[in-house]
DOZA-80695 format. One record per residue (C-alpha): residue number from 1; x, y, z. Coordinates in steps of 0.2 Angstrom, whole numbers, plus 2048, in hexadecimal, padded with zeros to 3 digits. Layout:
REM DOZA-80695
<site n="NUM" u="X" v="Y" w="Z"/>
...
END
This chain:
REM DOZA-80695
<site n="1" u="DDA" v="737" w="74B"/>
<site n="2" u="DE8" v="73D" w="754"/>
<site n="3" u="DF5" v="747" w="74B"/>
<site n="4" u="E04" v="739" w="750"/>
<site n="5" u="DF8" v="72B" w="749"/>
<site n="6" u="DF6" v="733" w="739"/>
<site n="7" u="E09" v="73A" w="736"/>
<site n="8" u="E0C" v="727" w="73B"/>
<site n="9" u="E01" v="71E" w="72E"/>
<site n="10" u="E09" v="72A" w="71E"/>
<site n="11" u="E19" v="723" w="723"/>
<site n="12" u="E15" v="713" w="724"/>
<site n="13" u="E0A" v="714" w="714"/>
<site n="14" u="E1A" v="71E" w="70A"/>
<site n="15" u="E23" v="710" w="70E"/>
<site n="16" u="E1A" v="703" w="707"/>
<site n="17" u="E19" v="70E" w="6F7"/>
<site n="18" u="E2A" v="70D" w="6F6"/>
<site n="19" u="E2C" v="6FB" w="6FD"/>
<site n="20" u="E1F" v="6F7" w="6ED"/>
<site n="21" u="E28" v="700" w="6DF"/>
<site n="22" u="E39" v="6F8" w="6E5"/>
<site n="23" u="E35" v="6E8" w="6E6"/>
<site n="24" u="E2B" v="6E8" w="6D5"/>
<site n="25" u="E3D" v="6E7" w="6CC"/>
<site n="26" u="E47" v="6DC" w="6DA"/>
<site n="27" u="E44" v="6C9" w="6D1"/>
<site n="28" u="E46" v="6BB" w="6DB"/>
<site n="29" u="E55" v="6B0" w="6DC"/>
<site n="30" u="E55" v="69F" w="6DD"/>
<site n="31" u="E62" v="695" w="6DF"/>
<site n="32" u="E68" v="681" w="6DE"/>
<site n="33" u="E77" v="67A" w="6E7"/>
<site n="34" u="E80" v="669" w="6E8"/>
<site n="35" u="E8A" v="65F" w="6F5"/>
<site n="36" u="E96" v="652" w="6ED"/>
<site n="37" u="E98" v="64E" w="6DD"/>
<site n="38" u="E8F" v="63F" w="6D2"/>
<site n="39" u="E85" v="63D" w="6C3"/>
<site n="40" u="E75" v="639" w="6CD"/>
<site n="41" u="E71" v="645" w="6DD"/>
<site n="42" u="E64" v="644" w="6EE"/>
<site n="43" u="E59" v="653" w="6EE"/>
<site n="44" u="E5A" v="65A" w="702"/>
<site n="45" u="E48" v="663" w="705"/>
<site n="46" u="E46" v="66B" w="717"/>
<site n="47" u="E36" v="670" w="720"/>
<site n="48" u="E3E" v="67A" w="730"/>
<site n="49" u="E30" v="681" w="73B"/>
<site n="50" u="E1F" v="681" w="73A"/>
<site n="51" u="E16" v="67F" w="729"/>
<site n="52" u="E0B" v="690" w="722"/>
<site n="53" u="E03" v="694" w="711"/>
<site n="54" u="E08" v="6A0" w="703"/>
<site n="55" u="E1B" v="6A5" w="701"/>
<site n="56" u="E2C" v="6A8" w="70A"/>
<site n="57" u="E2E" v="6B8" w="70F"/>
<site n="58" u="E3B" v="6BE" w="719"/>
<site n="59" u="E3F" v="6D1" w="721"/>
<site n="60" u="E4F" v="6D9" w="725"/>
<site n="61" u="E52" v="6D0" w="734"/>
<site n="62" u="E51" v="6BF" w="72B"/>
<site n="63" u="E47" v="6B4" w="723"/>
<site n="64" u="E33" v="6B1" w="729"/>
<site n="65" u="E32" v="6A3" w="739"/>
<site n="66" u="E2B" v="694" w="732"/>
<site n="67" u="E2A" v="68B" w="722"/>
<site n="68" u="E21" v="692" w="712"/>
<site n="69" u="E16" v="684" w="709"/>
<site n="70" u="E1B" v="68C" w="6F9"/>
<site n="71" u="E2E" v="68D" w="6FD"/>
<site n="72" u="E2C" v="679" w="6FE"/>
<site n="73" u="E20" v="675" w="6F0"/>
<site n="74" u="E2F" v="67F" w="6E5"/>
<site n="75" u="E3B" v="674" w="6EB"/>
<site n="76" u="E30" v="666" w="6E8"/>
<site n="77" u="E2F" v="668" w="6D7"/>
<site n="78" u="E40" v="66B" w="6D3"/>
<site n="79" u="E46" v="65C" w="6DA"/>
<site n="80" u="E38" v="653" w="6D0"/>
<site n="81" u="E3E" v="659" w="6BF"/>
<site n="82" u="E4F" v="658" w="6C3"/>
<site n="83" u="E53" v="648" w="6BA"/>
<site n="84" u="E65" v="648" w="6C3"/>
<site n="85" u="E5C" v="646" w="6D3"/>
<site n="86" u="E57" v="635" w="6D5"/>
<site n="87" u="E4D" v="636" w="6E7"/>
<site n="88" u="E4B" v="641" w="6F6"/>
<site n="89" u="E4D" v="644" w="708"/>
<site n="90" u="E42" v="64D" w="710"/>
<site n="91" u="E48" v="656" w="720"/>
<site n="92" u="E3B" v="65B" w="72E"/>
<site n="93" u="E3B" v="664" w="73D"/>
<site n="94" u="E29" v="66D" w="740"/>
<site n="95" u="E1D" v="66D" w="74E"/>
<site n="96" u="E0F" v="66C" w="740"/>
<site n="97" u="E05" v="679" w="737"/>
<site n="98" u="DF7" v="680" w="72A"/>
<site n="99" u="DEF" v="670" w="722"/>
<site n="100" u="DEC" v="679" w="714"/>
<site n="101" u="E00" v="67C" w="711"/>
<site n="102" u="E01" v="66A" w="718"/>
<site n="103" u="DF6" v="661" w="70B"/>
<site n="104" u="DFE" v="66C" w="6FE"/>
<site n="105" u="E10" v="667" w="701"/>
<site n="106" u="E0A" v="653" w="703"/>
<site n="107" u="E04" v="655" w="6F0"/>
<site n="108" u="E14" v="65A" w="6EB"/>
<site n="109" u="E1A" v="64B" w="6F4"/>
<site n="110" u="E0F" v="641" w="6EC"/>
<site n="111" u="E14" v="646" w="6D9"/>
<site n="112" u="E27" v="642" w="6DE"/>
<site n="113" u="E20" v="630" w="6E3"/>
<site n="114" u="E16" v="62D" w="6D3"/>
<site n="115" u="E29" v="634" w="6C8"/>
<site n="116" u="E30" v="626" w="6D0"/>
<site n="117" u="E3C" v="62E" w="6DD"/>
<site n="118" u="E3A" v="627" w="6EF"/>
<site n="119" u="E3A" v="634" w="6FD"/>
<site n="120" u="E43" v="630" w="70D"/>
<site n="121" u="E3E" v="63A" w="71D"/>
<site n="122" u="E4B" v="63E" w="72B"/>
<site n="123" u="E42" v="645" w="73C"/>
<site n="124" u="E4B" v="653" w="744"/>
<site n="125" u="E47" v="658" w="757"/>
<site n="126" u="E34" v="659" w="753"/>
<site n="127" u="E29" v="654" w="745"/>
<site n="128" u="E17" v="653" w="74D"/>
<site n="129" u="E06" v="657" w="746"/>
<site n="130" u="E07" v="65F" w="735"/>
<site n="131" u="E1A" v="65A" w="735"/>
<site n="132" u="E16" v="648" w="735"/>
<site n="133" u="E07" v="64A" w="729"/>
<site n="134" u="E17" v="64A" w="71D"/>
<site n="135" u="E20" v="63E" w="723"/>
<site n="136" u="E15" v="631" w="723"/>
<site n="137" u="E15" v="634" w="711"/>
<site n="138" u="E27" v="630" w="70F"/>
<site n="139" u="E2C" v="61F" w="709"/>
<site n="140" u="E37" v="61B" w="717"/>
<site n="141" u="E38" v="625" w="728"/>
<site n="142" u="E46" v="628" w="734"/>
<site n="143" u="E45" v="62F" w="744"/>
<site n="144" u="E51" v="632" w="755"/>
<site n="145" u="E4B" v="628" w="763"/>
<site n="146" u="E45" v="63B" w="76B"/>
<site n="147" u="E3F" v="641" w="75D"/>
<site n="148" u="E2F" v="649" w="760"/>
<site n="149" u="E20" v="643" w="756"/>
<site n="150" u="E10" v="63D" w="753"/>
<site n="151" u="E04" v="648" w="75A"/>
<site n="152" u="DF5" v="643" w="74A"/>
<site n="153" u="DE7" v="64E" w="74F"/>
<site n="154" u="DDE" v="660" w="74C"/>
<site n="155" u="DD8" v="66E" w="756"/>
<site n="156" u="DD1" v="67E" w="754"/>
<site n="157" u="DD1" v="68D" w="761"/>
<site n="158" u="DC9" v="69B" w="765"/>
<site n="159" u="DC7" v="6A7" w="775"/>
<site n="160" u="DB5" v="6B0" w="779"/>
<site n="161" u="DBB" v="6BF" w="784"/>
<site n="162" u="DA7" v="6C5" w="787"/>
<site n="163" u="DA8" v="6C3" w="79A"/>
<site n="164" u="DB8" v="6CE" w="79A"/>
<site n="165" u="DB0" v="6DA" w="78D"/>
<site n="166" u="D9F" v="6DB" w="799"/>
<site n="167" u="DAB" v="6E0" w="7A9"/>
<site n="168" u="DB2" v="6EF" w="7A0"/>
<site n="169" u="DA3" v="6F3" w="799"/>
<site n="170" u="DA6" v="6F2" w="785"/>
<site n="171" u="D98" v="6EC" w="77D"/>
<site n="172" u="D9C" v="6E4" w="76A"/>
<site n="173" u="D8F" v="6E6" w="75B"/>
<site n="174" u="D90" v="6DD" w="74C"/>
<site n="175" u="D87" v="6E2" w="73A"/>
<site n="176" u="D89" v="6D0" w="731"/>
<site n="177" u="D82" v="6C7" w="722"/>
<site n="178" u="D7E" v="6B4" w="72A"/>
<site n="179" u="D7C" v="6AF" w="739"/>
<site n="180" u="D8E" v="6A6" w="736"/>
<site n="181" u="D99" v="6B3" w="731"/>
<site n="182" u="DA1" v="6B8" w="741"/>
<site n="183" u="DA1" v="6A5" w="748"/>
<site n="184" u="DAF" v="6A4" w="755"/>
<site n="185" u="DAF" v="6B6" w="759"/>
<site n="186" u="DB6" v="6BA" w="769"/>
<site n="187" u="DAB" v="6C5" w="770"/>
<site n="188" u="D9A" v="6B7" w="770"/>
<site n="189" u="D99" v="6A5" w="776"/>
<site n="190" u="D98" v="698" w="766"/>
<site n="191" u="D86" v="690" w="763"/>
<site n="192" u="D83" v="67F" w="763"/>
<site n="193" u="D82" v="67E" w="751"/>
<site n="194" u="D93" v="68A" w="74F"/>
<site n="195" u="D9C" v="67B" w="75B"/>
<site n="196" u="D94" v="66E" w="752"/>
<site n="197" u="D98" v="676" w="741"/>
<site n="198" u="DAA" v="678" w="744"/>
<site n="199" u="DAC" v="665" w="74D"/>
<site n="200" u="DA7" v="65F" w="73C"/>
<site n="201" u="DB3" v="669" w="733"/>
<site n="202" u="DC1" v="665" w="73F"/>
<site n="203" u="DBA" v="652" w="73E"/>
<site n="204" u="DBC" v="651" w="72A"/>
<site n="205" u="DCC" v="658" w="72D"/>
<site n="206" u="DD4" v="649" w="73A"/>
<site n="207" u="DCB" v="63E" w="72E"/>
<site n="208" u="DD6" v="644" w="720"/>
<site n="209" u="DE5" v="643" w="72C"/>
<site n="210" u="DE1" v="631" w="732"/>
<site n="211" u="DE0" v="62A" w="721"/>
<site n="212" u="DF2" v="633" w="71A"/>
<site n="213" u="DF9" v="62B" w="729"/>
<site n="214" u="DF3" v="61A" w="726"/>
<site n="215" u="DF3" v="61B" w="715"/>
<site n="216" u="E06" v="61E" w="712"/>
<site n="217" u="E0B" v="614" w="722"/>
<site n="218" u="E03" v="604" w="71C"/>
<site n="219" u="DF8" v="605" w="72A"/>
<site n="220" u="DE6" v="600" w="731"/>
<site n="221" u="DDC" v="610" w="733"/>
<site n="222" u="DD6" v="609" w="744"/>
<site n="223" u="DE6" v="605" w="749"/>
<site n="224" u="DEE" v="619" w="744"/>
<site n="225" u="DDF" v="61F" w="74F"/>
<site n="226" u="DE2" v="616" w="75E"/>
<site n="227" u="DF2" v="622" w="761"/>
<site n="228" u="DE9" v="633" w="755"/>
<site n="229" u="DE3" v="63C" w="766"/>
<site n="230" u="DF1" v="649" w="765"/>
<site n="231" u="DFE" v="63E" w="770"/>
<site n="232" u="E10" v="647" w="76C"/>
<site n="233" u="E1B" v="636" w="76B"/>
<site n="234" u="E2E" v="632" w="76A"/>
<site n="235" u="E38" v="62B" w="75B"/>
<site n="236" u="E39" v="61B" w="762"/>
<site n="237" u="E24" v="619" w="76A"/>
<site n="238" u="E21" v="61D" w="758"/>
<site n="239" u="E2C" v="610" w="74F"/>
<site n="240" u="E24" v="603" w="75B"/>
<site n="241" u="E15" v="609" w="756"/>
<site n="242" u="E19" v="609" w="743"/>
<site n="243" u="E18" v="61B" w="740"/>
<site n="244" u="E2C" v="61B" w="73A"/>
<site n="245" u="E36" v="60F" w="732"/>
<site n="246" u="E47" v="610" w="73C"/>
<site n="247" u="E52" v="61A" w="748"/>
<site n="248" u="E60" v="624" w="740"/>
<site n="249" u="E67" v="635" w="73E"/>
<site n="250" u="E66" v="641" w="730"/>
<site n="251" u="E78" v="638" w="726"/>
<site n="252" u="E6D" v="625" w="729"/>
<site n="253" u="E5E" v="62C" w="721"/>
<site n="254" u="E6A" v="636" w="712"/>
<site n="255" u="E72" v="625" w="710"/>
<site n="256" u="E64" v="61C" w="70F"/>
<site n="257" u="E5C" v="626" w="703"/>
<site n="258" u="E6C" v="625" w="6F7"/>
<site n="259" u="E6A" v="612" w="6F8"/>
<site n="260" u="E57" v="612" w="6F3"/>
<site n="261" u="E5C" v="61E" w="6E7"/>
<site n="262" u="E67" v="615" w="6DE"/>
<site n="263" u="E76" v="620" w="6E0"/>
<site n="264" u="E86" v="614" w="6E3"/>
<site n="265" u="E94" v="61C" w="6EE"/>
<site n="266" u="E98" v="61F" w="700"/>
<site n="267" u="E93" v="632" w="701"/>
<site n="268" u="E83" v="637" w="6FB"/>
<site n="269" u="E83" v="645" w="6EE"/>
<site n="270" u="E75" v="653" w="6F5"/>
<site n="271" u="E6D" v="65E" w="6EA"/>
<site n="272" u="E63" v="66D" w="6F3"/>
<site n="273" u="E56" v="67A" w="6EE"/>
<site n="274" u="E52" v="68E" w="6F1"/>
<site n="275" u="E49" v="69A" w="6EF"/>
<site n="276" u="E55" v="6AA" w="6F8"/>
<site n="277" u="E4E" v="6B9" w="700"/>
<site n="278" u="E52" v="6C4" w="6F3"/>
<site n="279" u="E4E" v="6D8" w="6FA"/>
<site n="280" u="E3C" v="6D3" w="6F0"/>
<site n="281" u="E39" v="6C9" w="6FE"/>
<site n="282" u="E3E" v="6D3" w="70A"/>
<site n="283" u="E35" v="6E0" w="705"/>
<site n="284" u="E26" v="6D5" w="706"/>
<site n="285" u="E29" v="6CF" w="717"/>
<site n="286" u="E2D" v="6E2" w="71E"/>
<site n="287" u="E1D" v="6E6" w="713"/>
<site n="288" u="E12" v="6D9" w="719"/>
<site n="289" u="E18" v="6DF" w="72C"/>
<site n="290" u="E14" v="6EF" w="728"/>
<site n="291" u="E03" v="6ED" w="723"/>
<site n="292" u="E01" v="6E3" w="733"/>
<site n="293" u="E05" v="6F0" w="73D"/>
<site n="294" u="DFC" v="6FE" w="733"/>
<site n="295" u="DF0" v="6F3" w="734"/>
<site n="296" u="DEF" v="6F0" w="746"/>
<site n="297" u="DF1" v="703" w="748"/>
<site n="298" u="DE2" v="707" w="73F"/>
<site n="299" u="DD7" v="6FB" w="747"/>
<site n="300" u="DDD" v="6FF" w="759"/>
<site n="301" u="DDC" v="711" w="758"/>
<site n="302" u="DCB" v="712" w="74D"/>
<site n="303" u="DC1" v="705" w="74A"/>
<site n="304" u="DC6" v="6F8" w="757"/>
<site n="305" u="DCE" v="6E7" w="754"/>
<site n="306" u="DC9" v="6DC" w="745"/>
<site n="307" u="DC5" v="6CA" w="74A"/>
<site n="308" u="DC9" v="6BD" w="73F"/>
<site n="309" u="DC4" v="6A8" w="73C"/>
<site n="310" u="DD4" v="69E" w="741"/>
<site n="311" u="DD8" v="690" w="735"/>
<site n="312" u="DD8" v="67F" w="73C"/>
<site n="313" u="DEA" v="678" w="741"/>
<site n="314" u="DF3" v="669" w="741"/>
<site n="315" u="DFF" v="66D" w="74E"/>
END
């Protein structure tokens, strides 16, 4: 290994050493702030970007791009024992996501429900795929006439580089334990038992996506798969088409939501929910970088680039 390589990885591996240690005694801060003043509040719950698993890390630049699953479930529940908060708006503007992350947020949803506090959804510039998995879980949905939505589908990618690999002449081996375990790698062409392995999969998965979609917009299944081929539409083809209740802005759908909410007044009291990111977490996003890089470093210069099994997406 060259000698650069190695005098790289030692300082990339003191660091996370150090990085490890630190953030072992750097606690997380949470914190809850309000707007207005009343007895009774609306929990404000955001999912800006697109929608990923596991928790919200940020790095020294900033927080992570997207929005953490676990960073929305936390909100979640804090405005579902908050017995001052009396319903819920729930903000989105995502392009979609994980379904894992997606499903996971929607259960969440679903124990605010069954507590008895309604959940208003206001649309932002875009709430399409996994995005609007979650809205249509909302009891009432606003949108802006251009908003963009809908877009109720999955897909699954992958890219088989063997031609290219043949014309400069590398040749890649693979020592594996089933037939299966390098399925959609990109240096060999899928089977017909790979394609028709992973249709099903993506299949059960627009079947779960169809029925949320129907089942929390009062709608005939037929009728939500009639428009679930992917089709991106405005705010207003989708409230003609009884995927949103009404046009309206963030305020209409804030003050909507104090009305169902019980909450009597002409501004809306707003309660909101955080986790910050505390230097644990932006240790753990520098750290999690890091590896990546290392990673990436190691594979390149020695053993050659891992390949890995992308997740299906509802984006």
């Amino acid at each position: 290994m060259d000698s650069k390589i190695k005098k790289w990885i030692m300082v990339m591996l003191a660091v996370l050493v150090i990085s490890a240690a630190a953030a072992g005694f750097m606690p997380e801060w949470k914190k809850t702030s309000a707007i207005g003043k009343g007895k009774d509040y609306v929990a404000e719950i955001r999912i800006d970007g697109t929608i990923y698993g596991g928790p919200r890390n940020g790095t020294l630049l900033g927080a992570s791009e997207g929005v953490s699953s676990e960073q929305v479930m936390y909100e979640m529940e804090q405005a579902r024992k908050d017995n001052r908060v009396k319903g819920v708006l729930l903000r989105i503007n995502s392009p979609g996501g994980s379904t894992g992350a997606t499903q996971e947020i929607a259960e969440e949803m679903d124990k605010i429900k069954n507590a008895g506090k309604p959940i208003v959804v206001s649309m932002g510039d875009m709430c399409a795929s996994a995005g609007y998995w979650l809205a249509s879980k909302g009891d009432y949905v606003f949108a802006n006439p251009a908003t963009l939505t809908g877009s109720i589908g999955v897909y699954m990618d992958y890219t088989n580089v063997e031609e290219l690999m043949g014309k400069l002449g590398v040749k890649n081996e693979k020592i594996k334990s089933g037939a299966h375990k390098d399925i959609l790698s990109m240096y060999r062409p899928m089977t017909g038992d790979e394609q028709k392995m992973l249709q099903t999969m993506v299949d059960d998965i627009y079947r779960q996506f169809v029925k949320t979609v129907a089942d929390g917009r009062r709608l005939e299944e037929s009728r939500v798969r009639s428009v679930a081929d992917g089709r991106i539409l405005t705010g207003q083809q989708a409230l003609e088409l009884g995927l949103v209740d009404a046009m309206g802005n963030y305020y209409d759908a804030l003050n909507y939501a104090g009305g169902v909410a019980g909450i009597e007044g002409d501004s809306v009291p707003v309660k909101r929910y955080s986790v910050g990111t505390s230097w644990k977490n932006i240790l753990a996003g520098e750290m999690d970088s890091a590896v990546r890089s290392l990673a990436k470093n190691i594979s390149d210069n020695i053993w050659g680039t891992f390949s890995q099994t992308p997740a299906p997406s509802v984006r």
